[in-house]
N, C-alpha and C positions, 0 to 999 in steps of 0.2 A: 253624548256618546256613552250612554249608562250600560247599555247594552257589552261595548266591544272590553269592556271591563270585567265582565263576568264569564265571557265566552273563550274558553280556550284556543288558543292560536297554535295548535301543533295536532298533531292525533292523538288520542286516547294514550293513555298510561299505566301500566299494570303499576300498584304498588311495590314498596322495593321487599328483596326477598321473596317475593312468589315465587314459587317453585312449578316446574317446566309441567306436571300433573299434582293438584292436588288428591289426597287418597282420602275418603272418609269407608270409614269400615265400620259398620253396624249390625245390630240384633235385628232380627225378624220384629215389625209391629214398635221400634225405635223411629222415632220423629229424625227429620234427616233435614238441614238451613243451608244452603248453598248459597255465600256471597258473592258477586262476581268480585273481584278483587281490583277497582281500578280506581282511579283518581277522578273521583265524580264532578264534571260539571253538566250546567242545563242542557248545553247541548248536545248531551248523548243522545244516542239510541241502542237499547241493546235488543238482542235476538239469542233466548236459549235453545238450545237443541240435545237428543239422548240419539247417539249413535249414529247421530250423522243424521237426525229427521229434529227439522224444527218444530219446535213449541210451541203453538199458538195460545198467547194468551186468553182467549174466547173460550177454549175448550179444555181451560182448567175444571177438575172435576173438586168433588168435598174433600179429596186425599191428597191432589196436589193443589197447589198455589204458584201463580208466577205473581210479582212487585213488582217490575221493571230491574231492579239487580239484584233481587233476590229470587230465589226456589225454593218452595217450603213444600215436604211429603209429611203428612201429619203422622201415618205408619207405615215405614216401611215396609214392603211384601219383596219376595225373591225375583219379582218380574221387574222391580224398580233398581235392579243393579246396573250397569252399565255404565258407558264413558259420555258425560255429560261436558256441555260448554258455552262459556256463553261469549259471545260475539258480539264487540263492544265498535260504533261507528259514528264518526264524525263525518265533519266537508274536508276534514284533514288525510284520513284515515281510520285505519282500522287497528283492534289489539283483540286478541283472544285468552279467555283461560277454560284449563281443563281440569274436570273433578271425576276419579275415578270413583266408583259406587260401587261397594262390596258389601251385599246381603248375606249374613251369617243364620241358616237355617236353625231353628228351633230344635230341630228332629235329626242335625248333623251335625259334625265338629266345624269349628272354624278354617281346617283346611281344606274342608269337602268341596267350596267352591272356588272356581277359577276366575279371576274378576276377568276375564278379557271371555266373553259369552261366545264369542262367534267362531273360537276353537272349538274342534274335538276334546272332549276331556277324556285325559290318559294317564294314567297315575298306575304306576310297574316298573318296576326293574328291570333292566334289560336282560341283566343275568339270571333272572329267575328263569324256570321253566313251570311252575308251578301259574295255571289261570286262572281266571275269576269270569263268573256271568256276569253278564252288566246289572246296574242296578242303579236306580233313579237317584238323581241327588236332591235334596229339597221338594220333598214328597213322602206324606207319612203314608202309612199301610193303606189308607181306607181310600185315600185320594189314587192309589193306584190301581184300587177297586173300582170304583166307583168315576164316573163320564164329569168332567168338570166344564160348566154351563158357561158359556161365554156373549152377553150381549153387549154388541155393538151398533153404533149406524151408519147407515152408507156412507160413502164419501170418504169414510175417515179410516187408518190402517190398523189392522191388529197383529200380535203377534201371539203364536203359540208357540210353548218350550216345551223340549222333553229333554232337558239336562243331563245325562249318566253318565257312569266312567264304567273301566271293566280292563281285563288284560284276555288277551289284546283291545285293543282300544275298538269298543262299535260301534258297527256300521250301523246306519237309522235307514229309513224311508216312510215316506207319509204317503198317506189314505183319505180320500173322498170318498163315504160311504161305500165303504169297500174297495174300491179302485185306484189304482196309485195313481198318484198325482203325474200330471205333465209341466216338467221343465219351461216348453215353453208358454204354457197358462201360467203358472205360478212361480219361473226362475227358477234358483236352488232350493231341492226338494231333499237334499241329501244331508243338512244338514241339523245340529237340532233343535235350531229354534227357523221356524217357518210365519217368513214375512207377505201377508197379504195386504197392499194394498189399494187404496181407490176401492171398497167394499160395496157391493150390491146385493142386490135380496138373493139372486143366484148363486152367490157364495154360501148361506144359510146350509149346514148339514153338518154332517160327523166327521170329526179328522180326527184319524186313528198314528200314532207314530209308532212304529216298529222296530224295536233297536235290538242286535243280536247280533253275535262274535258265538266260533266254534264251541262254548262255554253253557250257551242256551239264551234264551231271547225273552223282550219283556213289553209290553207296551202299554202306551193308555190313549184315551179318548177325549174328545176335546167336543161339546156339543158347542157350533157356532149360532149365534141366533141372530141376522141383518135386520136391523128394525129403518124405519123410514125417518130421514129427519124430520124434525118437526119444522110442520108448514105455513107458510102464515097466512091468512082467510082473503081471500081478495086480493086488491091490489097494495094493502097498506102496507105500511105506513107511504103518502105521498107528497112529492113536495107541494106547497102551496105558495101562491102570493097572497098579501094582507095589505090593504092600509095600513100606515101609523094610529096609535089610536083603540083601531078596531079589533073585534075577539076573532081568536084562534084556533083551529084544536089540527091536532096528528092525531090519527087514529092508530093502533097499533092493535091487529086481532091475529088468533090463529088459532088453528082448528087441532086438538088433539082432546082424547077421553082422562087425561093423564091429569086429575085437577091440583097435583103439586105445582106443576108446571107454574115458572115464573117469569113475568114480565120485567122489565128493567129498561127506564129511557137514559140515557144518557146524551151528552153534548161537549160536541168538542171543541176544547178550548181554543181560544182564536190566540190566543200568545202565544207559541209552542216555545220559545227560546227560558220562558220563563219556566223552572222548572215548580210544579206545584206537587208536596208529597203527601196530599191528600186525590190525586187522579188516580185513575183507571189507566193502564197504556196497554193500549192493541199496538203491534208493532211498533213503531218509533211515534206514534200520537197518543196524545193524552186528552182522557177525556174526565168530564166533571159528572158526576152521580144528581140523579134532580130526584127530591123528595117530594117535593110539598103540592104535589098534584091526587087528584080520584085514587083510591085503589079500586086493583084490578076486579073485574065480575065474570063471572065462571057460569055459563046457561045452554042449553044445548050441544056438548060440546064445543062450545065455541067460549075462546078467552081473549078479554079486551081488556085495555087497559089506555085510556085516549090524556093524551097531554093538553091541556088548555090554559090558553091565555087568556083572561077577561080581557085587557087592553093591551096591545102589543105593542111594546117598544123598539126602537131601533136595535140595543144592543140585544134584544131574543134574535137576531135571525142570525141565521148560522144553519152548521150542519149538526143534524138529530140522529141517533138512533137508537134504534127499537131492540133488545135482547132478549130471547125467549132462550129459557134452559128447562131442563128436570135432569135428576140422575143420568138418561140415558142418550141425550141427546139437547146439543145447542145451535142456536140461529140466530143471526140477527139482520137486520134490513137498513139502509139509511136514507132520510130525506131533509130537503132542505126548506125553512123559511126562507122566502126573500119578502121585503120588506119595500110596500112604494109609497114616496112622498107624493099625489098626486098635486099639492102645491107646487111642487117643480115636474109633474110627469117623471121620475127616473126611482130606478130600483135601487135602494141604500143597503150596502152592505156593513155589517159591523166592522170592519176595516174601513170602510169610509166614516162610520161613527167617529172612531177613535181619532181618527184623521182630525175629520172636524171640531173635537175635543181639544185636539193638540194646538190647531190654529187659530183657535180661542183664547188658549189658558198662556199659552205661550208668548203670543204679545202684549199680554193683561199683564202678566210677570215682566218682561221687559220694560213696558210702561212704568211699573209699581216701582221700580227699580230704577230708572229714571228720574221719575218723583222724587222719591227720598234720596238719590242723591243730591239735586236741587235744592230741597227744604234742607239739608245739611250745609252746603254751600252758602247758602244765604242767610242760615243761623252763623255760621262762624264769620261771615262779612257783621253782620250788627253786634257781634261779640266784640269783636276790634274795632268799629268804628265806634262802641260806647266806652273801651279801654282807652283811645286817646280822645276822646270830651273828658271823661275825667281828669286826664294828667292837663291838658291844659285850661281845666277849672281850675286845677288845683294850681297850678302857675303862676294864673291870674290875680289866684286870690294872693298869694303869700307876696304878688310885686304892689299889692295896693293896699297892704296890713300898715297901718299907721305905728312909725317910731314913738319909740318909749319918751322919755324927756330927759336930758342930763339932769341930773343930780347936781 
């Protein structure tokens, strides 16, 4: 029972002293480490999330990083402020903590911004009568000039901010190539950061925010660009069946002009209880990185990069998958070996390996242990029965030692 010894028997635990939000407050282009704060055993799972949308680890980019309970932003940017969390889950239950993220703009004071983004920001005296035009927070001159270029890919949600404050506090509205937007395409259009999600190539054009109070009015533009995920070529990667024995391969291709683009197999671990902190974790699994295969070949447009076994063993089978990423977009696919003994006709899975490992090694050990109890038993029976031969040698002798002679 090696297992129920290392596995927590209650729900997750925040350490003691955490406090109800933690605050980190930074410089612009400042590296930002989010620990989740809880009492780590294997059997966790956690899930981060930024304002209420989960994190998928898959579609970490160069700037961000998820570890399973860390968050690492290599620099900061004003878009990465917000109320992060991560959300810690057992077969017990669940524990949560919360990091509030306050981006300190380069080009403003550290009071200019509000960490809670999803307010109007309002900054005036009630009593004054004296007003102010709005004016952008976190946005130098030329970026208020100049259209800022936004590529994303389908699927996945973006946001754009037009931060300002102003007295009285302004009103905003956003523009699709001129046209204001509709509520019900797009939800809240009145506020100033505008949430699209589920992105399609029809989304693709100019989003103008317009922000103005009696004072005068200010806006900027936001060029959206929807690129297409990246696809992969055929039907691969697929599962296959194999002999024991016999060679291998997953194919893993995909069709893009993009010749960064990179492939990556990974597999995943058949223990999950064990925690390992050299894996990979997509959501609550963890998967192991495989090196020692072909590197990837780049020809026609077309990128492969194929996993092979010369002879395939039991424990290769399992579940596989394929990662393709570049800067601007990620995918990944998954399939499975299975593995047939045709000596018995039946498909062995690596849980049936281990299996059979264990009802191998497990009575070998019992037996082994048996044994030398045995040979010990029966060492200390010839120990004692040669300690009384001696004593009544020695009995013997001293009753049949021949008297001295009187003097």
């Amino acid at each position: 029972m090696l297992f129920e010894s290392i596995i927590a028997r209650g729900p997750p635990v925040l350490l003691k002293q955490t406090p109800n939000i933690i605050t980190f407050e930074v410089n612009e282009n400042e590296p930002i480490e989010l620990r989740c704060p809880v009492a780590i055993t294997p059997d966790l799972s956690v899930q981060w999330s930024k304002n209420n949308e989960d994190l998928d680890p898959v579609w970490t980019t160069s700037n961000l990083l998820i570890r399973r309970f860390v968050l690492k932003i290599h620099q900061a940017h004003v878009s990465d402020a917000g109320l992060y969390k991560c959300n810690v889950v057992n077969g017990f239950g669940n524990v949560q903590a919360q990091f509030q993220v306050i981006i300190k703009s380069n080009e403003t004071s550290s009071n200019s911004i509000i960490s809670n983004e999803q307010q109007n920001i309002m900054v005036w005296d009630v009593n004054s009568f004296n007003g102010e035009a709005p004016k952008f927070l976190a946005r130098d001159e030329r970026s208020q000039i100049e259209s800022t270029k936004v590529i994303q890919p389908e699927g996945t949600t973006v946001q754009l901010k037009c931060l300002a404050s102003g007295k009285p506090s302004p009103e905003i509205r956003w523009k699709k190539n001129g046209k204001i937007l509709s509520e019900d395409e797009y939800g809240i259009t009145q506020s100033q950061i505008l949430n699209i999600k589920d992105l399609r190539q029809s989304d693709t054009g100019n989003y103008t925010c317009e922000i103005f109070n009696s004072f005068g009015t200010i806006n900027a533009t936001y060029i959206l660009i929807v690129t297409e995920q990246l696809q992969f070529f055929g039907n691969d990667p697929q599962n296959i069946t194999v002999e024991i024995g016999k060679p291998a391969i997953l194919n893993c291709r995909v069709q893009t002009n993009d010749p960064t683009t990179k492939i990556q197999w990974l597999k995943k671990i058949d223990n999950q209880q064990l925690f390992r902190p050299d894996s990979i974790v997509f959501g609550s699994e963890q998967y192991e990185t495989i090196e020692q295969y072909p590197q990837q070949q780049y020809s026609n447009n077309i990128l492969s990069k194929a996993l092979i076994f010369p002879r395939i063993h039991i424990k290769e089978s399992g579940q596989y998958t394929c990662l393709i990423q570049n800067d601007k977009a990620t995918n990944y696919k998954t399939a499975f070996i299975n593995i047939i003994d045709n000596r018995k006709g039946e498909i062995i899975s690596t849980n049936n390996y281990y299996i059979l490992l264990y009802a191998i090694v497990i009575p070998l050990f019992v037996l082994g242990f048996i044994l030398f109890l045995m040979f010990c038993f029966s060492h200390h029976r010839r120990q004692n029965n040669d300690h009384h031969y001696s004593h009544c040698t020695d009995s013997l002798k001293s009753s049949i030692k021949p008297q001295q002679p009187k003097e």
